[in-house]
C-alpha positions in Angstrom: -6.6 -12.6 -20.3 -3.3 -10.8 -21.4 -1.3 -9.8 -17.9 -0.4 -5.7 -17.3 3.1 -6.3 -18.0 2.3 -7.9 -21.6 -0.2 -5.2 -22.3 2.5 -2.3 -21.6 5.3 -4.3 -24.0 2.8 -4.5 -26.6 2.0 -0.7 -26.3 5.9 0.4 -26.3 6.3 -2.2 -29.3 3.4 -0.2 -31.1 5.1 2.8 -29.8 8.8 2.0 -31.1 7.2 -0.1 -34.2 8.0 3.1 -36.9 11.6 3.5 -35.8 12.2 -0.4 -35.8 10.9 -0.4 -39.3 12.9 2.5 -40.6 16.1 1.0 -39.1 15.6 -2.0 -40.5 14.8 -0.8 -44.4 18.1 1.1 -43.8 20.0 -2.0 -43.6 20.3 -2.6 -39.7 19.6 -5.3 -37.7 17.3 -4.4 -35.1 16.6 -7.4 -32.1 14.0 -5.2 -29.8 14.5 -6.0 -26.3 12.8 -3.2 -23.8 13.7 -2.6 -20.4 10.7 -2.0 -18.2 11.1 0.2 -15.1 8.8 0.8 -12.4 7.4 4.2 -11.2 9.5 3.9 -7.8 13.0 2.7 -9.9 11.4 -1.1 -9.6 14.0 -3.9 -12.0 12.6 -6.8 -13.3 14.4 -9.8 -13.6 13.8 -9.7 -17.5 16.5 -6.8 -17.5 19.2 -8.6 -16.6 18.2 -11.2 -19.4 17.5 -8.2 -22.2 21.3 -6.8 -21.6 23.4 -10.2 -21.4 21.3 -11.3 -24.4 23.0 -8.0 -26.1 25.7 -9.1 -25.1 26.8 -6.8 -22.1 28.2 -8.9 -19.3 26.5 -9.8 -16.4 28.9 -7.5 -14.3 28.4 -4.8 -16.3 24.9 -5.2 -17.0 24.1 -5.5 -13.1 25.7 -2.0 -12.3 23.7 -0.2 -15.7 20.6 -1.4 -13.9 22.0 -0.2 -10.5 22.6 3.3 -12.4 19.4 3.4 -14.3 17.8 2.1 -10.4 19.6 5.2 -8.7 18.4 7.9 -11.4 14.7 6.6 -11.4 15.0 6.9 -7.4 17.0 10.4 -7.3 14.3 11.6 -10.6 11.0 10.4 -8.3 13.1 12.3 -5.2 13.3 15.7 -7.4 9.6 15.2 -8.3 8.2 14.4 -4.8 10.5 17.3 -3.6 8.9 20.1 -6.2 5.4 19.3 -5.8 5.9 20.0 -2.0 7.7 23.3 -2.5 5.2 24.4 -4.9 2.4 23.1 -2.6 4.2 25.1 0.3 4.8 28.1 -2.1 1.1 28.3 -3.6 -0.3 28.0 0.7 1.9 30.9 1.4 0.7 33.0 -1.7 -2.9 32.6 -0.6 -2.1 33.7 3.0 -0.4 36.5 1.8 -3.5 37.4 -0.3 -5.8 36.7 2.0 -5.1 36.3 5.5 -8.1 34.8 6.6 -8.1 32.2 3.8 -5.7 29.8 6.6 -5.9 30.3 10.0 -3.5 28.9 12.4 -4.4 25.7 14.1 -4.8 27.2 17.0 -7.0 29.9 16.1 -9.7 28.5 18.6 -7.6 29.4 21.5 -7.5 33.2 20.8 -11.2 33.3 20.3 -13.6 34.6 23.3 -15.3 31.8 25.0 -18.5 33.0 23.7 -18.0 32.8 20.1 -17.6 29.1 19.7 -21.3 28.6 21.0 -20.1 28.3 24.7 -22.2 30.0 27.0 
């Protein structure tokens, strides 16, 4: 059974597979090394390996994968943060269109005893 990780290198491989081939019939050597990264900024250990095997010291290469950590993190922040302004933006447009469409919580309390089936 091939593992998550080995099925999501072979499917960037398939996906870089065109450009690797094109550099290489134009003369350049081409040593394919991806760096995965998680959805929430997640490093593998196999970074570390893939940037001091290009030759990027291990100093160096542990604050590029701080940096490329941070901009997952503040990228998943700006997301997270969008979605809940539109969600806030699109509730407010349907109150405004329709004022009844969301009642306040509290609704119940303004009601007459009778109407929620009280005798």
């Amino acid at each position: 059974m091939i593992h998550k990780d080995e099925d999501k290198m072979a499917e960037k491989l398939a996906q870089h597979e065109p450009l690797l081939e094109q550099l290489t019939q134009y003369g350049y050597e081409v040593k394919y090394l991806p760096i995965p990264l998680g959805h929430t900024g997640t490093l593998y250990k196999s970074d570390l390996t893939a940037l001091t095997e290009l030759g990027v010291s291990k100093k160096e290469a542990t604050s590029i994968l701080k940096k490329l950590h941070m901009h997952a993190v503040t990228c998943l922040h700006n997301i997270i943060k969008s979605r809940r302004h539109l969600k806030a933006r699109c509730t407010q447009e349907r109150t405004r269109l329709n004022p009844l469409s969301s009642p306040p919580p509290n609704i119940y309390w303004l009601k007459p005893k009778g109407s929620l089936g009280q005798p």
